[in-house]
C-alpha positions, 0 to 999 in steps of 0.5 A: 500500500502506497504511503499517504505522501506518495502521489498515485499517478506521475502527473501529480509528481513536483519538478526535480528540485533546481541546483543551488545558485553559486555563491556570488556576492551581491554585485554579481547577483545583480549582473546576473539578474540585470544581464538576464532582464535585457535578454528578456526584453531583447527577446521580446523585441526580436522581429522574427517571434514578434507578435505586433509593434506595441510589445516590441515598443514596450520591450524596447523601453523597457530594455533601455532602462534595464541596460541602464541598470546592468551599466549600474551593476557593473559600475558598482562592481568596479567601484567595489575593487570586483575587476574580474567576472568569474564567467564559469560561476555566473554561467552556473547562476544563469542556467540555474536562472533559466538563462538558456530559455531566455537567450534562445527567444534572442535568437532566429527560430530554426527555418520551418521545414519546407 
Protein backbone atom coordinates (compact mmCIF):
# COMPACT_ATOMS: atom_id res chain seq x y z
CA UNK A 1 0.00 0.00 0.00
CA UNK A 2 1.29 3.05 -1.15
CA UNK A 3 2.48 5.89 1.91
CA UNK A 4 -0.32 8.89 2.28
CA UNK A 5 2.51 11.26 0.81
CA UNK A 6 3.22 9.43 -2.29
CA UNK A 7 1.43 10.57 -5.35
CA UNK A 8 -0.78 7.71 -7.15
CA UNK A 9 -0.03 8.76 -10.54
CA UNK A 10 3.01 10.53 -12.44
CA UNK A 11 1.16 13.64 -13.14
CA UNK A 12 0.68 14.56 -9.88
CA UNK A 13 4.65 14.30 -9.39
CA UNK A 14 6.89 18.07 -8.32
CA UNK A 15 9.84 19.08 -10.55
CA UNK A 16 13.11 17.82 -9.91
CA UNK A 17 14.28 20.18 -7.04
CA UNK A 18 16.58 23.43 -9.35
CA UNK A 19 20.53 23.03 -8.50
CA UNK A 20 21.52 25.98 -5.83
CA UNK A 21 22.60 29.22 -7.13
CA UNK A 22 26.85 29.53 -6.74
CA UNK A 23 27.74 31.54 -4.24
CA UNK A 24 28.11 35.05 -5.75
CA UNK A 25 28.39 38.39 -3.85
CA UNK A 26 25.71 40.74 -4.19
CA UNK A 27 27.05 42.91 -7.23
CA UNK A 28 27.17 39.55 -9.20
CA UNK A 29 23.88 38.61 -8.21
CA UNK A 30 22.75 41.81 -9.67
CA UNK A 31 24.66 41.24 -13.04
CA UNK A 32 23.28 38.25 -13.49
CA UNK A 33 19.65 39.35 -12.97
CA UNK A 34 20.06 42.63 -14.54
CA UNK A 35 22.17 40.95 -17.55
CA UNK A 36 19.20 38.33 -17.99
CA UNK A 37 16.39 41.49 -17.76
CA UNK A 38 18.00 42.52 -21.01
CA UNK A 39 17.82 39.26 -22.69
CA UNK A 40 14.21 39.22 -21.70
CA UNK A 41 13.29 42.40 -23.43
CA UNK A 42 15.67 41.82 -26.27
CA UNK A 43 13.61 38.57 -26.77
CA UNK A 44 10.69 40.42 -26.53
CA UNK A 45 11.76 42.56 -29.47
CA UNK A 46 13.05 40.24 -31.71
CA UNK A 47 11.15 40.66 -35.31
CA UNK A 48 11.38 37.00 -36.01
CA UNK A 49 8.92 35.83 -32.61
CA UNK A 50 7.47 39.30 -32.54
CA UNK A 51 3.78 39.36 -32.40
CA UNK A 52 2.75 43.11 -33.01
CA UNK A 53 4.86 46.66 -32.91
CA UNK A 54 3.48 47.75 -29.39
CA UNK A 55 5.02 44.86 -27.31
CA UNK A 56 8.10 45.24 -29.37
CA UNK A 57 7.72 49.04 -28.21
CA UNK A 58 7.20 48.41 -24.77
CA UNK A 59 10.00 45.91 -24.52
CA UNK A 60 12.18 48.33 -26.34
CA UNK A 61 11.52 50.74 -23.27
CA UNK A 62 11.85 48.52 -21.01
CA UNK A 63 15.30 47.46 -22.49
CA UNK A 64 16.65 50.95 -22.16
CA UNK A 65 16.08 51.37 -18.63
CA UNK A 66 17.19 47.54 -17.96
CA UNK A 67 20.70 48.11 -19.72
CA UNK A 68 20.99 51.38 -17.80
CA UNK A 69 20.72 49.02 -14.63
CA UNK A 70 23.39 46.21 -15.72
CA UNK A 71 25.79 49.61 -16.51
CA UNK A 72 24.81 50.35 -12.94
CA UNK A 73 25.85 46.71 -11.88
CA UNK A 74 28.80 46.81 -13.15
CA UNK A 75 29.98 50.17 -12.33
CA UNK A 76 29.24 49.23 -8.72
CA UNK A 77 31.44 46.26 -9.37
CA UNK A 78 34.34 48.12 -10.24
CA UNK A 79 33.73 50.59 -7.81
CA UNK A 80 33.72 47.87 -5.44
CA UNK A 81 37.51 46.70 -6.34
CA UNK A 82 35.35 43.43 -8.46
CA UNK A 83 37.70 43.76 -11.57
CA UNK A 84 37.34 40.24 -12.73
CA UNK A 85 33.95 38.32 -13.84
CA UNK A 86 34.18 34.95 -12.84
CA UNK A 87 32.31 33.57 -16.03
CA UNK A 88 32.13 29.91 -15.03
CA UNK A 89 30.48 30.55 -11.72
CA UNK A 90 27.83 33.39 -13.17
CA UNK A 91 27.32 30.85 -16.12
CA UNK A 92 26.11 28.33 -13.34
CA UNK A 93 23.92 31.28 -11.94
CA UNK A 94 22.39 31.71 -15.45
CA UNK A 95 21.40 28.21 -16.07
CA UNK A 96 20.05 27.90 -12.98
CA UNK A 97 18.13 31.14 -13.61
CA UNK A 98 16.79 29.66 -16.81
CA UNK A 99 19.32 31.71 -18.99
CA UNK A 100 19.27 29.17 -21.80
CA UNK A 101 15.39 29.63 -22.40
CA UNK A 102 15.76 33.18 -22.26
CA UNK A 103 18.60 33.60 -24.61
CA UNK A 104 17.24 31.18 -27.03
CA UNK A 105 13.99 34.00 -27.61
CA UNK A 106 17.08 36.50 -28.99
CA UNK A 107 17.71 34.37 -31.39
CA UNK A 108 16.08 33.40 -35.08
CA UNK A 109 13.94 30.46 -34.55
CA UNK A 110 15.05 27.14 -36.57
CA UNK A 111 13.73 27.66 -40.63
CA UNK A 112 10.11 25.71 -40.96
CA UNK A 113 10.74 22.56 -42.79
CA UNK A 114 9.58 23.21 -46.20
Amino acid sequence: MPHEDTPRDAAHRWPPPLPPLPALTRAEGELVDRYLEVLDQLGRINPARAHDTYSGLRAAQRLVVAATALRDALAAMHERGEREVYGRTLTRAMRVLDGERRARRVMLPPEAAN
